[in-house]
N, C-alpha and C positions, 0 to 999 in steps of 0.2 A: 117425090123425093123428100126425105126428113131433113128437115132444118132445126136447127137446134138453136133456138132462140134465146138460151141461158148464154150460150156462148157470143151471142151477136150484143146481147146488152150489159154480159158483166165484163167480157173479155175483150172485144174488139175494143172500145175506145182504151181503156190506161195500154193495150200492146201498140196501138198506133202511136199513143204520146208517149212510150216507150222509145219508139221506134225516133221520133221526131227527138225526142233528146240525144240522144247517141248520135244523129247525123247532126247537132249542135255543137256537140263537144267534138266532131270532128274537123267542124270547119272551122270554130272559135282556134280550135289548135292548131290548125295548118295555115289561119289567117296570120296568129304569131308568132308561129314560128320562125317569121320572115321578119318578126320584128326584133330586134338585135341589141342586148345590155349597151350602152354607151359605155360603161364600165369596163364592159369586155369579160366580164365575171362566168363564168362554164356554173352550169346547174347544181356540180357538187360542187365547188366553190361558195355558191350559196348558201348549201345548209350547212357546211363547214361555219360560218358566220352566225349563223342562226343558232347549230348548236351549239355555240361557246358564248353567246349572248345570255343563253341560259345553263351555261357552268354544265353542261351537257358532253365531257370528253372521253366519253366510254363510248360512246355508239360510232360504230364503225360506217366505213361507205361503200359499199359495192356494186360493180356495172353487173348486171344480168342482160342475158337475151330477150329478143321479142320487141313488141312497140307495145308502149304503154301498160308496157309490166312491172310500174314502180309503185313496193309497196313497204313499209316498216314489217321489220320481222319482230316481234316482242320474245319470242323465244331466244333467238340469237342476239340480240340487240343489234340489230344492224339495219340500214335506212340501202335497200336495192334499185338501182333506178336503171332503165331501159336504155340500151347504146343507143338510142338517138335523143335520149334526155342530158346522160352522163355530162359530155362535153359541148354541150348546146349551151350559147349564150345568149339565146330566145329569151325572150319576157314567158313565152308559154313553157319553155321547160324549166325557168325557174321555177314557175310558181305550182308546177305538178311535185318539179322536187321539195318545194322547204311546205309543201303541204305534206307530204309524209316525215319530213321535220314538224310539223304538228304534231302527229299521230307520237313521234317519237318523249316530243316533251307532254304529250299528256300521257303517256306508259309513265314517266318520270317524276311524275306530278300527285300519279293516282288520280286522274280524272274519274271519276263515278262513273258512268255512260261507259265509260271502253271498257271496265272493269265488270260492268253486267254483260257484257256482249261477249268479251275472250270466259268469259261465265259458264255463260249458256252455249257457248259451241257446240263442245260434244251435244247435248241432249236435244240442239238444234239440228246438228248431223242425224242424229239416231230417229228424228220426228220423221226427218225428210223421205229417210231409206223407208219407213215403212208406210208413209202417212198413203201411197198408192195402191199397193197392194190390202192393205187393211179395207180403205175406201171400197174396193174390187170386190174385194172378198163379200165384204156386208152389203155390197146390193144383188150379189150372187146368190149367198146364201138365203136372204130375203124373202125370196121366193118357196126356199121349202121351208121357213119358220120366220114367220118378222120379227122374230125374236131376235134372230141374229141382224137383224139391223144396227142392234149397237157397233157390230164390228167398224161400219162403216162410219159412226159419228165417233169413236175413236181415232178412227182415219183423220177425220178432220181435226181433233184436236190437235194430233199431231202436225198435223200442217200449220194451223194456227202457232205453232213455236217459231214458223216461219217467217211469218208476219209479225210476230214479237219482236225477231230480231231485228227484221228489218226497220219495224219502227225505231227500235234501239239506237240503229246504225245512223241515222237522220241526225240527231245531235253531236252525234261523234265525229262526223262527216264537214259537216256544220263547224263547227269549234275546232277542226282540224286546219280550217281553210280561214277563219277569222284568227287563230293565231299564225298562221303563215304571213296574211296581209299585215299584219301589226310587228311583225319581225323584218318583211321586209320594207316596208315605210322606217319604221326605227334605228336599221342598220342602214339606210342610207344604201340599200342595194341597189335598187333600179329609181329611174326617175319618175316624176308623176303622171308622166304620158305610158310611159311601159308598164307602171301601175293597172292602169285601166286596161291593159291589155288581160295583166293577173286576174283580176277579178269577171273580166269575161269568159275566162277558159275554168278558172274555179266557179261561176254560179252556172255554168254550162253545165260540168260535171255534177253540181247538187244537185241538177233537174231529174239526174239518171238514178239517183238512188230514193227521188220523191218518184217517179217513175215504175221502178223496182216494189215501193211500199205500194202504190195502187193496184199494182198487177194483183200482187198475194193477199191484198186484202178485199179485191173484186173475185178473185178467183176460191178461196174463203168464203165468200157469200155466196157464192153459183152452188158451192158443195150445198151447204146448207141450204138455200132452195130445191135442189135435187133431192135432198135429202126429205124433206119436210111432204114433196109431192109423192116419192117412193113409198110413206111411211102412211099417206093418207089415200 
């Protein structure tokens, strides 16, 4: 039986620690969700606060469906948060909601970082669509010319836009969740115990996008080893 051992040493461990962040941020959030604003303050309530702290009264608020499908739209200028974030007075869906209250004051701000990432989308899109079939193609054709192996390390360029972004995304993620904590400490939202609640459901959720960058940058290096043994 083939075993494919590029997959056992680039892939299995960051999909594990993937895997282990995402049942972090599930349990960080369902442990505070239990935990309750003294205030009494509802999640959009929150960024209401937040974005008027920073003279922010164009971006609107809208409840969307789903769980934890809250995200800043920069096209529409609107901050969307999940029916079970919306009206929650959790310490955990504050602090999901004025975290894309981050995201919103740094559109606002021209953060650097967000501005390379809403950038690069499309061309990040267009890598992804092809960076498979290119890969596919050039170890295919390979065989009747290794000339056409470049198809295949075009492949991976492409995919490497992936990992670009995703690095991208780490400070933007990053800087979205350190202005959310500093908005809500400032405003006098929650207290310094429901604090700590915030900050364990936002450095839960950072782990998923340091997570996300190991995968495509272990998975980037497995190409290019396949690549490298194809070609010799």
């Amino acid at each position: 039986m083939y075993v494919d051992w590029t997959y056992i040493i680039f892939i299995l461990p960051p999909l594990l620690f993937s895997m282990w962040a995402s049942a972090r941020v599930r349990s960080s959030y369902n442990k505070y969700s239990s935990q309750l604003s003294r205030r009494g303050l509802t999640a959009a309530q929150a960024v209401q606060y937040v974005l008027r702290s920073r003279g922010l009264h164009n971006v609107s608020i809208q409840r969307v469906s789903g769980q934890l499908t809250d995200h800043f739209d920069p096209r529409e200028n609107v901050i969307r948060l999940s029916e079970g974030v919306f009206d929650s007075t959790s310490s955990a869906a504050i602090g999901v909601a004025c975290h894309e209250a981050g995201h919103a004051i740094q559109y606002a701000e021209g953060y650097g970082p967000l501005k390379v990432r809403n950038a690069i989308i499309p061309v990040t899109n267009l890598g992804a669509q092809l960076s498979g079939p290119l890969i596919m193609a050039g170890f295919i054709m390979a065989g009747f010319s290794q000339k056409l192996i470049v198809l295949a390390y075009l492949g991976v360029l492409c995919f490497a836009l992936s990992t670009v972004f995703q690095l991208i995304t780490l400070p933007v993620e990053f800087d979205a969740s350190r202005r959310a904590m500093a908005a809500i400490d400032s405003q006098n939202l929650l207290t310094e115990d429901e604090q700590k609640g915030v900050k364990s459901v936002l450095s839960a959720a950072a782990l998923t996008y340091v997570a996300a960058l190991a995968v495509s940058l272990m998975q980037l290096l497995r190409f290019v080893v396949l690549l490298n043994r194809r070609r010799d």
